[in-house]
Every structure is written in C-alpha cells, then in structure tokens.
ROTOR-452442 format. One line per field, with one value per residue: x, y, z of N, C-alpha, C in turn; residue in one letter; residue number from 1. Coordinates in nm, 2 decimals. Each point is the difference from the previous one (the first is absolute). Layout:
# ROTOR-452442
n_px = X:... .
n_py = Y:... .
n_pz = Z:... .
ca_px = X:... .
ca_py = Y:... .
ca_pz = Z:... .
c_px = X:... .
c_py = Y:... .
c_pz = Z:... .
residu = A:... .
num = NUM:... .
# end
This chain:
# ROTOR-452442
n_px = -0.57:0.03:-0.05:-0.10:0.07:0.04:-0.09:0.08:-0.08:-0.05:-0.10:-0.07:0.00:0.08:-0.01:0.05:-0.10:0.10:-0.10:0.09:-0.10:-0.06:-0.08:0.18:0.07:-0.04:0.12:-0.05:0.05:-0.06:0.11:-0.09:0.07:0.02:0.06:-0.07:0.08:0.06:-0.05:0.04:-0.03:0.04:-0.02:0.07:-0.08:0.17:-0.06:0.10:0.04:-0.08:0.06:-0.02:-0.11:0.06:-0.12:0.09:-0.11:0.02:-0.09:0.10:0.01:0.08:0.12:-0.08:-0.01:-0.03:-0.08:-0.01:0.09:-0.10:-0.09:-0.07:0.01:-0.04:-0.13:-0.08:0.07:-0.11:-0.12:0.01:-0.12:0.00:-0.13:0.11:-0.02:0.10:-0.08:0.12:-0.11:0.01:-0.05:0.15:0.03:-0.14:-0.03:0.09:-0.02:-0.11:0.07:0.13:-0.06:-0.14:0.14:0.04:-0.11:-0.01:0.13:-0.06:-0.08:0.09:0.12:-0.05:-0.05:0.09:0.08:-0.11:-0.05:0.17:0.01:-0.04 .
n_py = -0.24:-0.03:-0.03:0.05:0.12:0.01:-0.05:0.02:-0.06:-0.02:-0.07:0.08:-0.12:0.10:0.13:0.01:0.08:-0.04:0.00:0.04:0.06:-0.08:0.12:-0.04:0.10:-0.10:-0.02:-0.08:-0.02:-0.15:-0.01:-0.08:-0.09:-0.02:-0.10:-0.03:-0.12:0.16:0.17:0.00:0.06:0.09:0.16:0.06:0.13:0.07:0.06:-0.01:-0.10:-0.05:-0.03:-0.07:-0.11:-0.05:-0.05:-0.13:-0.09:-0.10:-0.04:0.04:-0.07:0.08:-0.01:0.13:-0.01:-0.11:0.07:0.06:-0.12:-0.10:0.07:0.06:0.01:0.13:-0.04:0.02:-0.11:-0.05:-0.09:-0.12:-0.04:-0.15:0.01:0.10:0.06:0.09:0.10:0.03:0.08:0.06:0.15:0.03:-0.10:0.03:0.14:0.07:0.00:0.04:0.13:0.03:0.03:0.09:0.04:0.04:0.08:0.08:0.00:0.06:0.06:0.02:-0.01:0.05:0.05:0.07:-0.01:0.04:0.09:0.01:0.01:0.05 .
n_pz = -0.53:-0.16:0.00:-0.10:0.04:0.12:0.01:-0.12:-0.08:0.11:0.08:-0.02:0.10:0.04:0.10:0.07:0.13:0.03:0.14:0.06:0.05:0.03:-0.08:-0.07:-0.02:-0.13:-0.03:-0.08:-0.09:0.01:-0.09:-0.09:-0.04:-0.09:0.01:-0.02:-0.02:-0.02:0.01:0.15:0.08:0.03:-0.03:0.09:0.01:0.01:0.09:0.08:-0.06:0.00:0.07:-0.11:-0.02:-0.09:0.01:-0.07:-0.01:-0.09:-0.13:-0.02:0.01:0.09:0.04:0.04:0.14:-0.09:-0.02:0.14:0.01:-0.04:0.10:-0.10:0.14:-0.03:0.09:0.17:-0.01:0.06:-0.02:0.02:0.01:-0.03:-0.01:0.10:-0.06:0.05:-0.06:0.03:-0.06:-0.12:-0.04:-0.06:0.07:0.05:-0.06:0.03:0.13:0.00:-0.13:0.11:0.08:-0.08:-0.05:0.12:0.04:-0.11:-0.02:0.13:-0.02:-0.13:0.06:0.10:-0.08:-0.02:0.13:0.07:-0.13:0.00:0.09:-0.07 .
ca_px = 0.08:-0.06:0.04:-0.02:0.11:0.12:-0.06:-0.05:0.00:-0.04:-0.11:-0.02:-0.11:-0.05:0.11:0.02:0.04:0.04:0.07:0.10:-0.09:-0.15:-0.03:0.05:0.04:0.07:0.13:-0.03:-0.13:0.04:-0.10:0.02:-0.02:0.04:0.01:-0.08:-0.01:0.09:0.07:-0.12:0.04:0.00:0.13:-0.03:0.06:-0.05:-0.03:0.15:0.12:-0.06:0.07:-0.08:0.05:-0.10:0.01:-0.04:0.00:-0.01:-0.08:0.13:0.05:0.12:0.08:0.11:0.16:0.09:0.02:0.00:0.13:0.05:-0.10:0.12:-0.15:-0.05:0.04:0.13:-0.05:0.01:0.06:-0.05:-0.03:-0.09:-0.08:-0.03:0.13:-0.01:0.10:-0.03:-0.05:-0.05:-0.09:0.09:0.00:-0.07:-0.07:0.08:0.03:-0.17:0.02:0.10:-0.07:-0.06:0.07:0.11:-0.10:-0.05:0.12:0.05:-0.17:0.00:0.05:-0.10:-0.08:0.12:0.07:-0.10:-0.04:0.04:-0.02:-0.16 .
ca_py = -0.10:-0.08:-0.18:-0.02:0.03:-0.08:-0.16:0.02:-0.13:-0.01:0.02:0.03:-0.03:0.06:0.04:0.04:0.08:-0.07:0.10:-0.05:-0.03:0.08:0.15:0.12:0.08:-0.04:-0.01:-0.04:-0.02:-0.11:-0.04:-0.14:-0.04:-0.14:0.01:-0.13:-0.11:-0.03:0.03:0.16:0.12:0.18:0.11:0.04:0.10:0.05:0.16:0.03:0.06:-0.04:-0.14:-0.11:-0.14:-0.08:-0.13:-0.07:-0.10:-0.04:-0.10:-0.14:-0.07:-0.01:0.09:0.12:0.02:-0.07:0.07:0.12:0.05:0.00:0.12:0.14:0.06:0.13:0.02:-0.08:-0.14:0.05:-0.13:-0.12:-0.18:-0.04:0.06:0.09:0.12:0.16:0.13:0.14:0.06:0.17:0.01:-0.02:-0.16:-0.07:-0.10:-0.11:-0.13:-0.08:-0.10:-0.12:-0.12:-0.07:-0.06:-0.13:-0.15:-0.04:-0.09:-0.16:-0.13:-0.08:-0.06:-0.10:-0.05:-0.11:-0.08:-0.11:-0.09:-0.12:-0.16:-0.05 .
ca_pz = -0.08:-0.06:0.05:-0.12:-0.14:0.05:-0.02:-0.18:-0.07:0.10:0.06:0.15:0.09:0.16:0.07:0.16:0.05:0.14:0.16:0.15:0.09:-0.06:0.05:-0.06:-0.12:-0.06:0.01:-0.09:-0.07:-0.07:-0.15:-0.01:-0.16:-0.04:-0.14:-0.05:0.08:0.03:0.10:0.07:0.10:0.06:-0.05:0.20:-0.05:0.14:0.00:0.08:-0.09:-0.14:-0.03:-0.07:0.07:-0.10:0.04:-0.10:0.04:-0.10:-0.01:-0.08:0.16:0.03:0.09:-0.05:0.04:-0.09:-0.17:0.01:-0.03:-0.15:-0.08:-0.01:0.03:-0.02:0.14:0.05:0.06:0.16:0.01:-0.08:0.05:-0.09:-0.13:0.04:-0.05:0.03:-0.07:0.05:-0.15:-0.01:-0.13:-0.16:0.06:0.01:-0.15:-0.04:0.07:-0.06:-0.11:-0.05:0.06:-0.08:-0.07:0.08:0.04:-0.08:-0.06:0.07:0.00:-0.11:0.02:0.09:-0.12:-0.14:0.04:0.03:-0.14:-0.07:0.14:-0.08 .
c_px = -0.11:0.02:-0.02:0.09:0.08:-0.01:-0.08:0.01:-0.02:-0.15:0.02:-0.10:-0.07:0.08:-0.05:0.13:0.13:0.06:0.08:-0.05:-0.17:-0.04:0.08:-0.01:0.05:0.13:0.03:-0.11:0.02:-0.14:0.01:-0.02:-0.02:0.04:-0.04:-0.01:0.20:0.07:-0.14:0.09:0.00:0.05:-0.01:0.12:-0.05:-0.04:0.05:0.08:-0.05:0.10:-0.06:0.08:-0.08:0.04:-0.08:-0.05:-0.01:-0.09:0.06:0.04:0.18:0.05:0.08:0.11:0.13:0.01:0.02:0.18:0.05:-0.12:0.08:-0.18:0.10:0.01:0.11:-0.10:0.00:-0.03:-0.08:-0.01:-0.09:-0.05:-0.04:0.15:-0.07:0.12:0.00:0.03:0.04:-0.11:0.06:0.04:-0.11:-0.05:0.14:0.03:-0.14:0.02:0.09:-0.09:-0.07:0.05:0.05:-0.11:-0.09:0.11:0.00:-0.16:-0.01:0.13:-0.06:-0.11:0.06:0.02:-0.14:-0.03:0.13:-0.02:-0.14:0.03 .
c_py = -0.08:-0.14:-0.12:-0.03:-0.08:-0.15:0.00:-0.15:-0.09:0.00:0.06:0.00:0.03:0.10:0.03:0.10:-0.07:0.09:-0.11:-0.09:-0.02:0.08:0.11:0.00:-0.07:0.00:-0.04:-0.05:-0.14:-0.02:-0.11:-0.03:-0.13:0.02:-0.11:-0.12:-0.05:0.01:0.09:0.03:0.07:0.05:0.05:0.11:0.08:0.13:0.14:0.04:-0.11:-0.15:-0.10:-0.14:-0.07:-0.19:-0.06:-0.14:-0.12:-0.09:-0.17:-0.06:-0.02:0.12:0.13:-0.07:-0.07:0.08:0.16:0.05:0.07:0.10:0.13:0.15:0.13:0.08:-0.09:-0.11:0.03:-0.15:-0.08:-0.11:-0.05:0.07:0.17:0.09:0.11:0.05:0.14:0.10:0.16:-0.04:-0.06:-0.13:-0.07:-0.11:-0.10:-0.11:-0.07:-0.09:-0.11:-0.12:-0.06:-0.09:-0.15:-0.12:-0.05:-0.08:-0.13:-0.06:0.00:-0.09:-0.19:-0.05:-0.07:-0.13:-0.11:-0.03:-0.08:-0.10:-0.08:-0.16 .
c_pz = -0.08:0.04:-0.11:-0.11:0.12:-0.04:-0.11:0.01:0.13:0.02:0.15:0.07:0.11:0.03:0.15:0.02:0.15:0.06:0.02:0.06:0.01:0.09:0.00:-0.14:-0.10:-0.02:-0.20:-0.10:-0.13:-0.11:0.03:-0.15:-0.06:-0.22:-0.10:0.08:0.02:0.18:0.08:0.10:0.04:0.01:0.13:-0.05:0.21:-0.03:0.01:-0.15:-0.16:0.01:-0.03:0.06:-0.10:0.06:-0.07:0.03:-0.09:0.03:-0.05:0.14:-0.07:0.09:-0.06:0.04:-0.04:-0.14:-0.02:-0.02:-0.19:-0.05:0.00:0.03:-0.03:0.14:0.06:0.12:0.14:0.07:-0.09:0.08:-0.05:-0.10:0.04:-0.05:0.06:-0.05:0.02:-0.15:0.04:-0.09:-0.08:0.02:-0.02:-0.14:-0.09:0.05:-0.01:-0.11:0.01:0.13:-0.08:-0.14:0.03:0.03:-0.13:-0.08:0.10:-0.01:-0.12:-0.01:0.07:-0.08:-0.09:0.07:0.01:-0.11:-0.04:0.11:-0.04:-0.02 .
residu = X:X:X:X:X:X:X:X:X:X:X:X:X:X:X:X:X:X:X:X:X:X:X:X:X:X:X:X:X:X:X:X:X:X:X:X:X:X:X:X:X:X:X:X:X:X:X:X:X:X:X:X:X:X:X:X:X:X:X:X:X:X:X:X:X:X:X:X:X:X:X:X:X:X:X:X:X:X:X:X:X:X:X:X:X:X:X:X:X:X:X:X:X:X:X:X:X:X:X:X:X:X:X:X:X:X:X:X:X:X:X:X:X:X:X:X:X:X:X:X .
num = 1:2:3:4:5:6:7:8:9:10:11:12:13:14:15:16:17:18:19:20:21:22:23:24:25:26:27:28:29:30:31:32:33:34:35:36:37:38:39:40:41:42:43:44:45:46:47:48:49:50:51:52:53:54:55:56:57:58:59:60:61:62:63:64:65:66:67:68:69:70:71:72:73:74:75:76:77:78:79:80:81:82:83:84:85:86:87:88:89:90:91:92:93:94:95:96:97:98:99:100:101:102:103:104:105:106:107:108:109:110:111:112:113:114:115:116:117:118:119:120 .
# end
C-alpha cells in the first residue's frame, strides 16, 4: 500500500510497525502526518483486512465534539473529544475527507483572524 498517494497533500512524518504485544507479530501499521500548522495525526491501517483509522488532531483550540454534527465526512465518525477526531476511511474516503478537514479549519483560522482584526 502506497501511503503517499493515501496522505496526498499531507506530510508524512514517521511510520511504525504496532504488535499486540511487544515481541509479536505486528497486527498494524501507523503513518503519522501533519498538514501545515493546521492539523497532524495518524493514518492506523490494520493488517488483517486493510481497515483504516484516520485520527485527526487540530492545532485551533476548540471541540470536534460540538462541530462534528454539522460536518458532512466521506468516511464514517468513530469518536470525538476535544481536539481529537477519529475516522473510520477506505482508500476512496480518505483524501476527501483530508480535503474537507483542511478546508473547514482553514475557513475557521481565517474566520478567528477576521473576528480578532475587527476587535482591534
């Protein structure tokens, strides 16, 4: 699996192998990313049947779990607390839900920029 092409428009910072246990058999394998100074995380793809877990952490201080009603994700929401989203992805899910993250947080840290320049 490319992981590259999965996490297009994306850095990627690291990956690991994760056993069970330590001294078995890996079970999975976690990218780690980030995307400028908006969002980072990790893509936790298992080994077993390719099931992706994309977890999003934001650098914007506020709560998915208040805004995650009115997002319209691609995949499917698995939870949210604080500044921590998990999403359960395919391959054909993933990059579209990247973009509409990187969209949504880039409309709300120019929002938060507007609002602080007119309070000037």
């Amino acid at each position: 699996m490319n992981y590259d092409d999965l996490l297009k428009g994306t850095e990627i910072t690291g990956k690991s192998e994760i056993p069970p246990r330590p001294g078995e058999a890996p079970f999975a394998t976690e990218i780690y990313y980030k995307k400028d100074d908006l969002f980072y995380g990790k893509l936790h793809v298992r080994k077993l049947n390719n099931a992706m877990y994309l977890s999003v952490i934001s650098k914007i201080p506020f709560n998915w779990k208040q805004l995650v009603g009115d997002m319209k994700f691609s995949g499917t929401m698995v939870d949210s607390a604080g500044g921590l989203l998990w999403l359960k992805e395919s391959e054909k899910t993933l990059t579209q839900d990247l973009a509409y993250i990187e969209q949504y947080l880039t409309d709300m840290k120019n929002k938060d920029a507007k609002n602080k320049d007119s309070k000037k």
